[in-house]
C-alpha positions as protocol buffer text, in pm:
chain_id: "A"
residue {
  index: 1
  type: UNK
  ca { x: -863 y: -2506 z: 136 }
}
residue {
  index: 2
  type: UNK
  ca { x: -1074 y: -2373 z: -152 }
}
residue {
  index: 3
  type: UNK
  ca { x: -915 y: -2118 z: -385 }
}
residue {
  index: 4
  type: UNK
  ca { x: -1113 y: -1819 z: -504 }
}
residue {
  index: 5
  type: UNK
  ca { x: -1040 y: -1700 z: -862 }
}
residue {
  index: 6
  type: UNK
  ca { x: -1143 y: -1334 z: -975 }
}
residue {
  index: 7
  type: UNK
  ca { x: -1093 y: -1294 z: -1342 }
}
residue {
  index: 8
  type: UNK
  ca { x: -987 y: -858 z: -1410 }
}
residue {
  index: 9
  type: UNK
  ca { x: -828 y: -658 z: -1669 }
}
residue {
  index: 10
  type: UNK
  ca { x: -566 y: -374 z: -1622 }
}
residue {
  index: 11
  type: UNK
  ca { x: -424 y: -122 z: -1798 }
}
residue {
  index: 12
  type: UNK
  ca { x: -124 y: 64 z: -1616 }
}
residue {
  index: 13
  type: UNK
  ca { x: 92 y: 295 z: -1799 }
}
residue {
  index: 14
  type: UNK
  ca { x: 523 y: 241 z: -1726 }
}
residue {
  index: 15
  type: UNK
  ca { x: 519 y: 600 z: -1591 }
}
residue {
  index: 16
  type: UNK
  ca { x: 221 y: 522 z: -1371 }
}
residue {
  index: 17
  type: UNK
  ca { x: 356 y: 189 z: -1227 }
}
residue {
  index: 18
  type: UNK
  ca { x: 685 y: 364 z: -1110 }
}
residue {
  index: 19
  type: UNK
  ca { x: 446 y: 484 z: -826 }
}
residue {
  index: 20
  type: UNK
  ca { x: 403 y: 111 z: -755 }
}
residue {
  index: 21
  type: UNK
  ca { x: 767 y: 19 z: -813 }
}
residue {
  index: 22
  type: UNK
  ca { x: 883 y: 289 z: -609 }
}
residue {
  index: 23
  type: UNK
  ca { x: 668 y: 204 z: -284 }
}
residue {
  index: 24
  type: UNK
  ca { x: 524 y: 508 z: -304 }
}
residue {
  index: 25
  type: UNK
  ca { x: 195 y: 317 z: -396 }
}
residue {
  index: 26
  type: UNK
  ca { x: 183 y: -38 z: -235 }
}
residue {
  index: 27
  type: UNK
  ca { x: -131 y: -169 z: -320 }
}
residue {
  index: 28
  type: UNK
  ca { x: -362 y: -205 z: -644 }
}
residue {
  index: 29
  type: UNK
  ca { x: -717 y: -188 z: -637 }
}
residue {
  index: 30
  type: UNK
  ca { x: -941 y: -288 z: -960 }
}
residue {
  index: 31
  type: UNK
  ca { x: -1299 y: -354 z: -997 }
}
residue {
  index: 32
  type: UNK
  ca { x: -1298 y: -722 z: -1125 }
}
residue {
  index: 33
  type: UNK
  ca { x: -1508 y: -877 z: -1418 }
}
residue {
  index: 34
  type: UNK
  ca { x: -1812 y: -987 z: -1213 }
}
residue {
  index: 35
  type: UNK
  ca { x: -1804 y: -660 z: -1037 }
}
residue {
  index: 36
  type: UNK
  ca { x: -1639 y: -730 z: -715 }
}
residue {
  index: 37
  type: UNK
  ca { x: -1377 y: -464 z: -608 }
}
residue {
  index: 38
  type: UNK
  ca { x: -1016 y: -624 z: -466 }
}
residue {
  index: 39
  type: UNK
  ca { x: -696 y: -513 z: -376 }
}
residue {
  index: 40
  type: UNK
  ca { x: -382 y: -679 z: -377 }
}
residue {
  index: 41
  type: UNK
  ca { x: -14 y: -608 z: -342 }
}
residue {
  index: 42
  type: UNK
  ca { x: 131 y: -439 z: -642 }
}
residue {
  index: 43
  type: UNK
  ca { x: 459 y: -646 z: -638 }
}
residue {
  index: 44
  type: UNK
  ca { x: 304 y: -939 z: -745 }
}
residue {
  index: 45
  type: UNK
  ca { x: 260 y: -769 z: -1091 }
}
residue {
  index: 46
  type: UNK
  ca { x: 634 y: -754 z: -1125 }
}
residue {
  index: 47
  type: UNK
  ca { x: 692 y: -1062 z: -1413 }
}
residue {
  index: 48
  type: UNK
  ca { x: 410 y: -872 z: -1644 }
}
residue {
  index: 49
  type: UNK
  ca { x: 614 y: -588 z: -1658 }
}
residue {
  index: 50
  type: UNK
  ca { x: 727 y: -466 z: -2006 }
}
residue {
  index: 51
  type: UNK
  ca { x: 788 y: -124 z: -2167 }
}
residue {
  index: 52
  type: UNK
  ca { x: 455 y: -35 z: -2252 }
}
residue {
  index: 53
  type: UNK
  ca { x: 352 y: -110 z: -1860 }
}
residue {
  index: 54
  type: UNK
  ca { x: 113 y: -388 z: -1783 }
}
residue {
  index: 55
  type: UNK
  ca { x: -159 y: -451 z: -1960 }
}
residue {
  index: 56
  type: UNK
  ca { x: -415 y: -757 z: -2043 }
}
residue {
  index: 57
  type: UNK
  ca { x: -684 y: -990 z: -1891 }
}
residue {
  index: 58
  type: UNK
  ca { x: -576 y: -1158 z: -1579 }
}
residue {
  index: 59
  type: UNK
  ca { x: -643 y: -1429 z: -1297 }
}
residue {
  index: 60
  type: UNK
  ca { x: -576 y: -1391 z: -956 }
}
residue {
  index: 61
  type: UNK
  ca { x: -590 y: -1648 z: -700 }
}
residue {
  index: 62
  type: UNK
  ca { x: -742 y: -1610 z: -319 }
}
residue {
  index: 63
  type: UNK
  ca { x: -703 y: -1896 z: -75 }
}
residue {
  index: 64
  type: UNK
  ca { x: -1037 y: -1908 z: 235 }
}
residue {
  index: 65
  type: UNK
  ca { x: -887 y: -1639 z: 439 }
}
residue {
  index: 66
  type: UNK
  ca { x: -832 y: -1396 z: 121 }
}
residue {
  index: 67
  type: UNK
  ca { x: -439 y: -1424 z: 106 }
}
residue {
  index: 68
  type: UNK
  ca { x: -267 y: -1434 z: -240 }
}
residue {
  index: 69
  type: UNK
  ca { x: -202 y: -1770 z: -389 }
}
residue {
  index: 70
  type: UNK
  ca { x: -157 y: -1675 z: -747 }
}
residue {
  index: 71
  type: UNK
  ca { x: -176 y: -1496 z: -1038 }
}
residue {
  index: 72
  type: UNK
  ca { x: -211 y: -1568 z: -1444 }
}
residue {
  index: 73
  type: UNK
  ca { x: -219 y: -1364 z: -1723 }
}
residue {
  index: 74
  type: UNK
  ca { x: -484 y: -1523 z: -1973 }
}
């Protein structure tokens, strides 16, 4: 199994990730660093989560058949 890191940074408001938290909005899509477009569940943002929203650089994880393995905030 090789892992596939893409490298992004995001900048979601509080008020805008109540759509997220709410289920009204399940997934995120961002255009990553090298250009690459992905989308991934928007739960798995749920430990960066602080009053001002989430914000910063961060690393998520792919294994072969593109499901989640991880995700780091650099």
């Amino acid at each position: 199994m090789n892992a596939r890191k893409v490298r992004f940074t995001l900048h979601i408001s509080a008020h805008e990730y109540q759509q997220y938290y709410s289920g009204s909005v399940r997934n995120v899509v961002v255009s990553a660093n090298d250009g690459r477009i992905i989308q991934f569940p928007a739960n798995i943002l749920r430990p960066f989560i602080s009053h001002d929203g989430i914000h910063g650089e961060f690393v998520i994880e792919f294994d072969d058949s593109n499901k989640f393995v991880s995700i780091k905030k650099r």
